[in-house]
C-alpha positions in Angstrom: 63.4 2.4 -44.9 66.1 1.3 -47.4 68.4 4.5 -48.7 68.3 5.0 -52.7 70.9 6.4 -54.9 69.2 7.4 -58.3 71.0 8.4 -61.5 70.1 8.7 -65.0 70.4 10.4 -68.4 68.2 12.6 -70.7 65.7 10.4 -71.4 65.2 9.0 -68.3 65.3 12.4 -66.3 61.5 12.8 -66.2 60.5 9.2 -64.8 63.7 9.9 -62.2 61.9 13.1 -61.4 58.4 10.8 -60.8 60.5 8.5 -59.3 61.9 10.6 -56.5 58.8 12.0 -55.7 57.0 8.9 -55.3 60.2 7.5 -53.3 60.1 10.4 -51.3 56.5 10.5 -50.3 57.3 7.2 -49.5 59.0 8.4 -46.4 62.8 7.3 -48.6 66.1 9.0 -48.1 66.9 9.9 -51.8 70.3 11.1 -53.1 70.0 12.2 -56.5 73.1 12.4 -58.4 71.2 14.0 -62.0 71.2 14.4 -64.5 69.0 17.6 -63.7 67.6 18.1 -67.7 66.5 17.2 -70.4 69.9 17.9 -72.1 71.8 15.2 -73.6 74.5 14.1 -71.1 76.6 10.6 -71.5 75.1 8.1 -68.9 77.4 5.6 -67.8 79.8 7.9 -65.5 76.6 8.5 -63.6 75.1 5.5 -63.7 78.7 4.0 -62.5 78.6 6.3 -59.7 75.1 5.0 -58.5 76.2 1.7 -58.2 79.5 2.5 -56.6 77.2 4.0 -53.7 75.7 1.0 -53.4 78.6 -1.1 -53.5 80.1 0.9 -50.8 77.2 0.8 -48.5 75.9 4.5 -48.9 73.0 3.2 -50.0 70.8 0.1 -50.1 69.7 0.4 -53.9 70.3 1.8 -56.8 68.1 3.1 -59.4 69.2 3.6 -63.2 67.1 5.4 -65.7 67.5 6.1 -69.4 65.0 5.8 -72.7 65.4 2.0 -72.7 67.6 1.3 -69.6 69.8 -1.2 -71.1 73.1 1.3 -71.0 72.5 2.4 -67.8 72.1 -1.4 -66.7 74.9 -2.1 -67.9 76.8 0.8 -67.2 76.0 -0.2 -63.4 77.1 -3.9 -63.9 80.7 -3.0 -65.0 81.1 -1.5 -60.7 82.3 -4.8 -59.1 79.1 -5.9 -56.3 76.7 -4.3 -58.2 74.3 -7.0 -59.3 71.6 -4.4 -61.9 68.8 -5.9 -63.5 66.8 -4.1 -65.9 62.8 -4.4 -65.1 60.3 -3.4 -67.3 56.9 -5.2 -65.2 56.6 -6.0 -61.9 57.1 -10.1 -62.7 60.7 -9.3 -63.5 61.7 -7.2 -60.5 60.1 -9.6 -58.0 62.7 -12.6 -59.1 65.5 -9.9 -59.9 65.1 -9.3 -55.8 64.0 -12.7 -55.0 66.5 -14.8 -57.0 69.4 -12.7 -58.5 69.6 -10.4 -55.0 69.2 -7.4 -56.9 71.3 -4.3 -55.7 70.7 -2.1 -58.7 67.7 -1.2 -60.7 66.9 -0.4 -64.6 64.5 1.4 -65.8 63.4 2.9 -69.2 61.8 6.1 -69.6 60.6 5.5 -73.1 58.8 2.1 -72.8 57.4 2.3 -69.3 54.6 4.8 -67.8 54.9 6.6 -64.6 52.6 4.1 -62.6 54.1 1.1 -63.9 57.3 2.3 -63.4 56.6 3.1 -60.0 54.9 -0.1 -59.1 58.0 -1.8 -60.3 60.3 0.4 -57.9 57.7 -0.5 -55.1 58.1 -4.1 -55.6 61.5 -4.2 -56.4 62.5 -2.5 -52.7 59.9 -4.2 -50.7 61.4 -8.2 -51.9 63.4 -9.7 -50.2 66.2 -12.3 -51.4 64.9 -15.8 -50.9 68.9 -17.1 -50.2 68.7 -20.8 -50.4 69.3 -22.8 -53.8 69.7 -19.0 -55.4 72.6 -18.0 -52.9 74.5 -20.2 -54.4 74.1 -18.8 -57.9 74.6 -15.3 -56.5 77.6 -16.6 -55.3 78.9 -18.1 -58.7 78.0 -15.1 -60.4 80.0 -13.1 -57.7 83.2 -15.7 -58.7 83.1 -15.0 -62.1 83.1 -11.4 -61.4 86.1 -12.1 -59.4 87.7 -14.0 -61.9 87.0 -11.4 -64.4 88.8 -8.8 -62.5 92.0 -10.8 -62.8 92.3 -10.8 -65.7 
């Protein structure tokens, strides 16, 4: 059962709170790292931190969650090795696993309901990466991160 680190601002603090339940009665090992309200709190120091778990190998995935997701996606992008890919239907987090080898995932607590998003987590953790022809662009995308850095 794959570990999941989940972070994610005010207006993604009640789908994390779905989230984690249905990840837990799932049977998943779930750390949490907040926000723990409804009160406003900047996102990308947690949403950083998520994907630094992930890069490190404390956990297998990350999970991102805000009104739209797009700041906490890419708040989770800037950790070098995190690959997050903001999913808004199921189509989109099937290729961002089976493609793009998706570590990290976005969600939006404004735009999606609580059984879509979860169906969307489900899929997301359950694809695998298909390797092959897309290994390679993992591995260009993973070059130009390097790059990047030296700079």
């Amino acid at each position: 059962m794959p570990r999941i680190v989940i972070a994610a601002d005010h207006a993604g603090f009640d789908l994390k709170q779905v989230v984690v339940a249905h990840l837990r009665a799932g049977g998943h090992e779930v750390d949490d790292l907040g926000t723990d309200s409804t009160e406003p709190v900047d996102y990308p120091p947690l949403c950083a931190a998520a994907a630094r778990k992930v890069v490190a190998g404390e956990a297998d995935f990350g999970i991102v969650l805000g009104g739209s997701g797009q700041g906490e996606t890419l708040s989770a992008n800037k950790v070098r090795g995190a690959r997050a890919a903001l999913c808004l239907n199921e189509y989109t987090a099937r290729l961002a696993r089976s493609h793009n080898d998706a570590n990290v995932l976005g969600l939006g607590g404004r735009v999606l309901g609580d059984g879509l998003a979860c169906s969307i987590v489900d899929i997301f953790l359950s694809t695998p990466f298909e390797g092959g022809r897309h290994q390679a662009r993992v591995a260009q995308i993973a070059e130009i991160e390097a790059q990047e850095a030296k700079s």
